[in-house]
C-alpha positions in Angstrom: 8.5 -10.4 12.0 8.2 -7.7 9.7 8.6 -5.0 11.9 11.8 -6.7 13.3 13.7 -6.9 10.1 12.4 -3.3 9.9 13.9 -2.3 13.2 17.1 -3.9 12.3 17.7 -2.5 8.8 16.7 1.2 10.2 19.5 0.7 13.4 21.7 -0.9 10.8 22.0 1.6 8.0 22.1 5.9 8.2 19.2 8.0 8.1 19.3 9.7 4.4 18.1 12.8 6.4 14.7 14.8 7.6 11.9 16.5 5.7 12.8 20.1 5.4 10.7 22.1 8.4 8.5 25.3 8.7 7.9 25.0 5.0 5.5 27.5 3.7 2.3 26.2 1.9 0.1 29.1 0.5 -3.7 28.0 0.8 -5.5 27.7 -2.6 -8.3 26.9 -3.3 -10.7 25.2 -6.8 -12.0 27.7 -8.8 -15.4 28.9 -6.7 -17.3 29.3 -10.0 -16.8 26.4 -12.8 -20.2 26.9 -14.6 -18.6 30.4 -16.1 -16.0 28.7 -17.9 -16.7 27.1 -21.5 -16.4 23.6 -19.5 -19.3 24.8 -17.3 -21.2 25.9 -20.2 -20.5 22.7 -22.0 -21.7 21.0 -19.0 -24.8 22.5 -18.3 -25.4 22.4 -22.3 -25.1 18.6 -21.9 -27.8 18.3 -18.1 -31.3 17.2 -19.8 -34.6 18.5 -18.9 -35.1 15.2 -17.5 -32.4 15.0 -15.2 -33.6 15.9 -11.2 -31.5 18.4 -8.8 -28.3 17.1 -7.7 -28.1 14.6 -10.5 -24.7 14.4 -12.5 -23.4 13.3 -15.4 -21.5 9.8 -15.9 -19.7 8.1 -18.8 -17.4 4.9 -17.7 -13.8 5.1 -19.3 -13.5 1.1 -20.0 -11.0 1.3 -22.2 -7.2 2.3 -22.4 -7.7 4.9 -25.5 -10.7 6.7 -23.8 -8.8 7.0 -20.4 -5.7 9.2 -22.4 -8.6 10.7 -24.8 -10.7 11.4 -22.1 -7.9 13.5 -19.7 -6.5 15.4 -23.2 -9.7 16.4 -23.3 -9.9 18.1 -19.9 -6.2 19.2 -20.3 -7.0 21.1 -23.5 -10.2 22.5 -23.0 -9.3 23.6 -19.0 -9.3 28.1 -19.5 -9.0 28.1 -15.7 -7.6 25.2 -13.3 -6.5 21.4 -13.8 -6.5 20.0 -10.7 -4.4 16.7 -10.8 -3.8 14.0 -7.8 -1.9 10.9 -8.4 -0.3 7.8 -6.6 2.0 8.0 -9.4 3.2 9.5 -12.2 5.4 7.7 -15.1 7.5 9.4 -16.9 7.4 7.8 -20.0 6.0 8.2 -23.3 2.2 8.7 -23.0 2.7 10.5 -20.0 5.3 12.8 -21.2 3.1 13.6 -24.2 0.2 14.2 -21.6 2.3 17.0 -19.8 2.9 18.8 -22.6 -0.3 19.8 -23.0 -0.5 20.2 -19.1 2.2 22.5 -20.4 0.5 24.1 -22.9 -2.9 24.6 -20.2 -0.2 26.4 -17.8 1.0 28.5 -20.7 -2.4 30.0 -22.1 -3.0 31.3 -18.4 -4.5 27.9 -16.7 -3.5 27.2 -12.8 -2.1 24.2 -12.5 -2.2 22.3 -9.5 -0.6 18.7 -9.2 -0.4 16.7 -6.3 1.8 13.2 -6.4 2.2 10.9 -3.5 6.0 10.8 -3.0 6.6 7.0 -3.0 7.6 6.1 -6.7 9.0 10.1 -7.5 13.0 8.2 -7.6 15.2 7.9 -10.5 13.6 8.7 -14.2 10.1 9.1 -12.6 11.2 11.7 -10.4 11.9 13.8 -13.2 8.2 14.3 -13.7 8.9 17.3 -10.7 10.4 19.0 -12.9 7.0 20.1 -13.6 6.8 22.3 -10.1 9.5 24.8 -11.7 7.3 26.0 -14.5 5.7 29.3 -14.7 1.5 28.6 -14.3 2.0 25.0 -12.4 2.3 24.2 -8.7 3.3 21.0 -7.7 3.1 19.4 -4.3 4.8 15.6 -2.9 2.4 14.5 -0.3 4.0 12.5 2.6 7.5 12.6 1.2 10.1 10.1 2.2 14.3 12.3 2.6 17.4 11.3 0.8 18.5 11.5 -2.7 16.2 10.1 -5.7 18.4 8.3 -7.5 17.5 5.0 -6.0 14.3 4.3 -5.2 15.0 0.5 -2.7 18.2 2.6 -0.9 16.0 5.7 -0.5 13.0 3.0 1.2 15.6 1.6 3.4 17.1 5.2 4.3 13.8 6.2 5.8 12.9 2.5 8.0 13.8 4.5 11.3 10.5 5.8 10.1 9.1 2.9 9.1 5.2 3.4 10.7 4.7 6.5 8.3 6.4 6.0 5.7 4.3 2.8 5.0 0.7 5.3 4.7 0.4 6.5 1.2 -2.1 8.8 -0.9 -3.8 6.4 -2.9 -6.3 9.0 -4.3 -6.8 10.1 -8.3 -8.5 12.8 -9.5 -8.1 14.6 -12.6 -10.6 17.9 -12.6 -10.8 20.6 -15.2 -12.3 24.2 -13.9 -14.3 22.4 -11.0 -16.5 21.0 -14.1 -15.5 17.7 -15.0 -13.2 15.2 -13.8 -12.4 11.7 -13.3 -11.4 9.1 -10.8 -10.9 5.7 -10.2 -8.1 3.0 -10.5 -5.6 4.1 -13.2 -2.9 5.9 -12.3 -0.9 8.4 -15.0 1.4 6.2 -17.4 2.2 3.9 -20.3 0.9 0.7 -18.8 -2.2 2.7 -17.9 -3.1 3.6 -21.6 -2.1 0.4 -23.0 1.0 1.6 -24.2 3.6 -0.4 -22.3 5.6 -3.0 -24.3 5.3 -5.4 -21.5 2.3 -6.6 -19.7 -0.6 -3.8 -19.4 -3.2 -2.8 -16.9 -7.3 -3.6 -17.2 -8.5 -0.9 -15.4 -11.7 1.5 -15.2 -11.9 5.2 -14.5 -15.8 7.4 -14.5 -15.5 10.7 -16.2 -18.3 12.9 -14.1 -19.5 16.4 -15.0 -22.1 17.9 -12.5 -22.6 18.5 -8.8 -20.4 16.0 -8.4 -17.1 17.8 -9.3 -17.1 20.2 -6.7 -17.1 17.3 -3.9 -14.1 15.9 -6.2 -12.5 19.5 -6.0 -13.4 20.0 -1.8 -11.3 16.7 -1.4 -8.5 18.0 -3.6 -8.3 21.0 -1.3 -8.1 19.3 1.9 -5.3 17.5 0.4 -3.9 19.8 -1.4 -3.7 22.0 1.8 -2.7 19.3 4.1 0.5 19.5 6.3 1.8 15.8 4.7 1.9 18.2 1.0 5.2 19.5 1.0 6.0 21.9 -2.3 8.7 20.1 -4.5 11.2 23.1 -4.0 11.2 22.4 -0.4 12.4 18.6 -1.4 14.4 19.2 -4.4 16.2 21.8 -6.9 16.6 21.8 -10.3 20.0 21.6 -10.2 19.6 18.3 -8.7 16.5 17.1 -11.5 19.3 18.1 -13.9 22.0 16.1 -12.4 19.2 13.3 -12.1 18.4 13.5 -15.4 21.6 13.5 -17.1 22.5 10.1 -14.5 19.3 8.3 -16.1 19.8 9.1 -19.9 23.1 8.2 -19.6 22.3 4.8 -17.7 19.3 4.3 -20.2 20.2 1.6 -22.8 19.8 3.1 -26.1 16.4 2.5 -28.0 16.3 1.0 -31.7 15.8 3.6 -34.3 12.7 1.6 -35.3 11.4 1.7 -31.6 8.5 5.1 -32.6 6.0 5.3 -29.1 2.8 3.6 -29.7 0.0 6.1 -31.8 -2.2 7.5 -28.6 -5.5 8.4 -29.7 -7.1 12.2 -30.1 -9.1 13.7 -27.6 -12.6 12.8 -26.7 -15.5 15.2 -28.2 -16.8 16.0 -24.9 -20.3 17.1 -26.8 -21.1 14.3 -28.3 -19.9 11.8 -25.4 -22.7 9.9 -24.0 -23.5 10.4 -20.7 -25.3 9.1 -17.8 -27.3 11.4 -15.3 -28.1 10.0 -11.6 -27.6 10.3 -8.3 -24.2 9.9 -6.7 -21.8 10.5 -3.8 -17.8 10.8 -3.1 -16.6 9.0 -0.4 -13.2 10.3 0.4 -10.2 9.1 3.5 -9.5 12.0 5.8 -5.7 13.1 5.1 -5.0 12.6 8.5 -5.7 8.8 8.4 -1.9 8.6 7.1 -0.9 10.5 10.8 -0.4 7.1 12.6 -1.7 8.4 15.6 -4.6 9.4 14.2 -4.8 6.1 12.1 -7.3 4.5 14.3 -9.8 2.2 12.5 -12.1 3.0 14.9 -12.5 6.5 15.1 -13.3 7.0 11.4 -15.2 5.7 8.8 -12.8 4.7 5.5 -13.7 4.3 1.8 -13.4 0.4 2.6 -15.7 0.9 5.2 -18.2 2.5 3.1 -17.9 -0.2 0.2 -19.2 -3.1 3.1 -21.7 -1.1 4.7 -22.6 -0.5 0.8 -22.1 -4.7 0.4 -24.3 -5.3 3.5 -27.6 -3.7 1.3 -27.3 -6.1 -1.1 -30.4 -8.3 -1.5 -29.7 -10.5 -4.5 -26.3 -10.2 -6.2 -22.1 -8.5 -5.7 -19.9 -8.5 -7.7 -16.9 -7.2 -6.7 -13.5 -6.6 -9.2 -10.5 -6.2 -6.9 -6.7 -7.0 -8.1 -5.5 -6.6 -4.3 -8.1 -9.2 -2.6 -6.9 -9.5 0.9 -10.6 -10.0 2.7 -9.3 -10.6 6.8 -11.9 -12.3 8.9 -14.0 -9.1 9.3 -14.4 -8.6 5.3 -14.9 -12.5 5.3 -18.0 -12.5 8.2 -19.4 -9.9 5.7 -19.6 -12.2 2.8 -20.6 -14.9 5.1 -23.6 -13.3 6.1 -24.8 -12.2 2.4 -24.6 -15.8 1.0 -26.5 -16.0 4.2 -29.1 -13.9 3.0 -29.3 -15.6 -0.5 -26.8 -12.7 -2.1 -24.7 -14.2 -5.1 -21.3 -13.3 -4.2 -19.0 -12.7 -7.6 -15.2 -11.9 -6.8 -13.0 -11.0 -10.0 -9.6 -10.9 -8.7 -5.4 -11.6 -10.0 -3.8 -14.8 -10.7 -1.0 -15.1 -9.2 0.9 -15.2 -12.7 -1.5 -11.6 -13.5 -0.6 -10.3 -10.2 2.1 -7.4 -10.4 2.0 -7.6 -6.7 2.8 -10.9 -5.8 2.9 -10.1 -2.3 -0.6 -9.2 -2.1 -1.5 -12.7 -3.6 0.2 -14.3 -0.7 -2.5 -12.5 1.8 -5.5 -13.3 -0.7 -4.3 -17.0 -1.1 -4.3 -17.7 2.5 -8.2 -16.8 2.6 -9.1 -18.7 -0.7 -10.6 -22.0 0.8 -12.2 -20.2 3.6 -14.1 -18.0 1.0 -15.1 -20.9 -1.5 -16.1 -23.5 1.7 -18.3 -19.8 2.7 -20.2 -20.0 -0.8 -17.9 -17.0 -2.5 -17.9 -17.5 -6.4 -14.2 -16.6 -6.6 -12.5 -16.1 -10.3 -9.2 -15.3 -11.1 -8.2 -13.5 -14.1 -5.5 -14.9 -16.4 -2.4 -12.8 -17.9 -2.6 -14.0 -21.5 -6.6 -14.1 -21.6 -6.2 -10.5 -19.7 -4.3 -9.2 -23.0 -6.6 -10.2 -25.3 -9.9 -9.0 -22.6 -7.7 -5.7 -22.6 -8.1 -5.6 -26.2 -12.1 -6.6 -26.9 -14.2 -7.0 -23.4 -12.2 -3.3 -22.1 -11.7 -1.4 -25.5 -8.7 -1.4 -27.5 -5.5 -1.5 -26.6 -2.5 -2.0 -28.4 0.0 -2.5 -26.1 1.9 -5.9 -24.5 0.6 -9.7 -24.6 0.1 -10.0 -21.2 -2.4 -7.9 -18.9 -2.9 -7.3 -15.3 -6.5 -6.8 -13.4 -6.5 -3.2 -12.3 -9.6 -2.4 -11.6 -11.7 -1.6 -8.6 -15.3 -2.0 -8.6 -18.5 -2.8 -6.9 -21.8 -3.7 -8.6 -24.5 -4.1 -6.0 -28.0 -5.7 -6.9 -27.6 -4.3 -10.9 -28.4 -0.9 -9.9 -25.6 0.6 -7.3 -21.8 1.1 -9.0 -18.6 2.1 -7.4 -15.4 3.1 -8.9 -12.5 3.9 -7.4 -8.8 4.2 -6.2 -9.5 1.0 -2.9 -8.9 -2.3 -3.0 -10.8 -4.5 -0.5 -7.4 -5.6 1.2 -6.0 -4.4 4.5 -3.8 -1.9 2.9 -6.5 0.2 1.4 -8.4 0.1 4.7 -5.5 1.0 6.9 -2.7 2.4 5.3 -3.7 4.3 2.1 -6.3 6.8 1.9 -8.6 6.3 -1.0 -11.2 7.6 -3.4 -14.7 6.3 -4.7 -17.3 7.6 -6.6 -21.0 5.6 -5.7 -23.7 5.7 -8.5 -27.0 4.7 -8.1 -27.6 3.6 -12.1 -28.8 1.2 -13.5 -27.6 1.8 -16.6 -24.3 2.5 -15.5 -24.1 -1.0 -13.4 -25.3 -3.2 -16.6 -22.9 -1.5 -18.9 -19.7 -2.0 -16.1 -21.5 -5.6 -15.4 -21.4 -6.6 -19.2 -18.0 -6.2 -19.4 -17.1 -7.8 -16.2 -19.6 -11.0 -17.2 -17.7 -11.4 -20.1 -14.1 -11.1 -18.7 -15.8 -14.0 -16.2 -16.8 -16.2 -18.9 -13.7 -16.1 -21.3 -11.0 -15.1 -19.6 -10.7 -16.4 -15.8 -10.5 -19.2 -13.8 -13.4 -20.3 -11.1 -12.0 -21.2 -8.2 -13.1 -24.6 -6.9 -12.6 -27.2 -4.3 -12.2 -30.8 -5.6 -14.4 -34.1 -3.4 -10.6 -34.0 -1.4 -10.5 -30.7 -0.7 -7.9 -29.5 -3.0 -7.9 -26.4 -5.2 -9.1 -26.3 -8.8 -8.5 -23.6 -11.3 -11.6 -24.5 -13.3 -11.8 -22.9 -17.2 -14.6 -21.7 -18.8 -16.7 -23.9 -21.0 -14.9 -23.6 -24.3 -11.4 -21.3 -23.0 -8.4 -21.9 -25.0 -7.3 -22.6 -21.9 -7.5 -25.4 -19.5 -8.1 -26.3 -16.3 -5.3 -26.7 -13.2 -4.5 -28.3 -10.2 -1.7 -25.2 -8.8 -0.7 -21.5 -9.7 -1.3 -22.0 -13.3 1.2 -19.8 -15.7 3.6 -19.6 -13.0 7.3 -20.8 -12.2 8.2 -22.9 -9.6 10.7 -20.3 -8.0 7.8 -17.7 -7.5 5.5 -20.6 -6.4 8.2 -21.6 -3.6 8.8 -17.8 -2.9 4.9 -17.3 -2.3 5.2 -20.2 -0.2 8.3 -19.1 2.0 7.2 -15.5 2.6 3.2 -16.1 3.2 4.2 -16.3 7.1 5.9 -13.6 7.1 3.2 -11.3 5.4 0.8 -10.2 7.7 -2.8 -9.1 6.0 -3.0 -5.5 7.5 0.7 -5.0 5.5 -0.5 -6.6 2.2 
């Protein structure tokens, strides 16, 4: 069905034009040796005696203030190269204040490199390329959609005659300071991100790395940064046009109350004196040619998704799994049903519906609810107000809106294996995105991630249960502030209805 409506809006309305062809894409590379930079002498400084060979250094960025602190950091203490991937890119306050020193990094005679999936680069975001046209900073769009930027939905619906690629997006985020230290995992670059946003804001949890480590982080920027789908911005769009796009958005911009000063961000983190973690890790990375749909071929390559079950099919005693997107499919769904099999505990931390920002995802997780509690799943949902105040304590502080949203994306296998990174375990991350993941073998690291998530699991979600007739109940924790309930709870009855109208129409593999 989906593809149908597709076919008929791309025969029914004119193509907003092609990419731009025989562009020219000068091969670069990280910088080959990171340990001469002050960041590479920082970082061996930091590598104990005790740690082995290969070992590298973790600290888990729980909270919205360390995620901004954290990246200033990198940004201002980068001599060389900042290497910087992103789904997206907000151009709003925190971010804006980010760049500058991106800015300042380019100015003092650091490489910039900057590489932004092209999806959600339309009207004020899309200003953020302005970036590309500064001396010291390189930018790249990677699988661009044509057509002008001023509206993101017309621009979509421009590009439906090429529906199939369109649809494949870089999912991956990496932010790495002269092939030293970096970070990845599920926040992408903005206000809601760093617990700034007025409205509702994101829980989320990034892993700042230093080590070995890195340079795998850097090889994967390379291959996408070198990639035939990462066009240069001038090749998509001029200044003159950012100009005329930027005039069009300030002028369409209601204007803000005098009182209305950004929210204080926080100063950067003292990279000396942050405490870190040393073990044994790996990157597991999506080729850029799964987006090529005819190379996108679940069988002919092994994806980050893949890797997190074969990772879930180890497990001997207890998962638990934080994913915002949950759309599990019957292949995802054998895999629990053969760990509860085995005796594993199986813990799922996922959205509400009323915490969902995507309620189209919901509608594919919904549909395999009962299936996954009749299985012996433990399946909790996160609620928006409870998510505020878990954004706040459980996560760090944040003093941004009074509703939050479940970001994150995390396994914790058997209290001693972690992974954070850019999937979901839905359909879309397995088969239309390319991803990102960092896999830790700490203990440590897994209790600390594990405390938090416990916590968030006994204060601030539902437990999913089936009733003696079968129905659904959103169980509370003992003592919430917040009770128990028989449907979406915190939800209207027009989004209910919509759920309800569009779940046959919403395949998994789309969601």
């Amino acid at each position: 069905m989906a593809a149908g409506l597709a076919l008929v809006l791309a025969l029914a309305l004119p193509a907003c034009g092609s990419l731009p062809q025989d562009v020219e894409r000068p091969v670069s590379r990280a910088l080959a040796d990171g340990g001469a930079t002050p960041l590479g002498q920082l970082a061996a400084q930091r590598r104990p005696a005790t740690a082995r060979a290969g070992e590298s250094g973790f600290a888990l960025v729980d909270s919205a203030n360390m995620a901004y602190a954290s990246r200033l950091a990198l940004t201002q203490q980068a001599s060389r190269t900042l290497d910087i991937q992103y789904y997206a890119i907000h151009a709003d306050d925190s971010t804006r204040a980010l760049l500058r020193e991106v800015r300042a990094a380019a100015t003092r005679g650091v490489r910039v490199r900057i590489l932004l999936d092209d999806f959600n680069s339309t009207g004020q975001n899309a200003l953020v390329m302005g970036m590309a046209f500064l001396p010291g900073v390189e930018m790249r769009m990677f699988n661009p959609l044509p057509g002008a930027r001023g509206a993101g939905m017309l621009r979509a619906l421009g590009s439906l005659h090429d529906f199939q690629r369109i649809q494949h997006r870089m999912h991956n985020k990496l932010y790495i300071a002269d092939n030293a230290w970096g970070i990845t995992g599920g926040r992408n670059l903005g206000d809601a991100y760093f617990g700034t946003a007025d409205g509702s804001n994101f829980i989320d949890m990034d892993v700042l790395a230093v080590g070995p480590v890195v340079q795998a982080m850097s090889a994967s920027f390379d291959r996408y940064w070198n990639d035939l789908l990462a066009y240069p911005v001038a090749s998509l769009v001029s200044q003159d046009e950012l100009r005329t796009l930027r005039d069009t958005t300030r002028s369409a911009a209601p204007a803000a109350p005098a009182s209305d000063a950004p929210a204080p961000l926080p100063p950067p983190s003292d990279l000396a004196r942050l405490p870190l973690t040393w073990a044994p890790a790996a990157l597991l990375v999506d080729q850029p040619a799964k987006l090529v749909p005819e190379l996108n071929d679940e069988h002919t390559e092994d994806t980050v998704v893949d890797g997190m079950l074969s990772l879930l099919r180890l497990a001997r005693r207890d998962a638990l799994i934080v994913s915002p997107y949950f759309v599990p499919g019957e292949q995802m769904k054998q895999v629990f049903a053969d760990m509860v099999r085995r005796g594993v505990r199986v813990r799922v931390l996922t959205n509400s519906l009323a915490s969902n920002d995507a309620p189209l995802a919901h509608v594919g997780y919904a549909r395999h609810r009962e299936a996954l509690i009749r299985q012996g799943v433990a399946l909790y949902e996160m609620r928006a107000l409870q998510g505020a105040r878990l954004n706040r304590t459980v996560f760090g502080s944040s003093p941004g809106g009074s509703q939050a949203s479940l970001h994150s994306k995390m396994l914790i296998v058997d209290g001693r294996v972690i992974s954070i990174g850019s999937m979901n375990l839905d359909w879309r991350s397995k088969l239309q995105n390319t991803e990102v993941a960092l896999v830790i073998r700490s203990r440590a690291l897994a209790r600390q991630a594990a405390v938090e998530v416990e916590e968030a699991l006994a204060s601030g979600a539902w437990q999913m249960v089936l009733t003696p007739e079968g129905r659904l109940l959103w169980r509370a924790p003992p003592g919430a502030d917040f009770e128990d309930a028989h449907g979406e709870p915190d939800t209207s009855l027009g989004l209910r209805l919509l759920i309800k109208v569009l779940g046959p129409f919403a395949p998994d593999e789309m969601l």
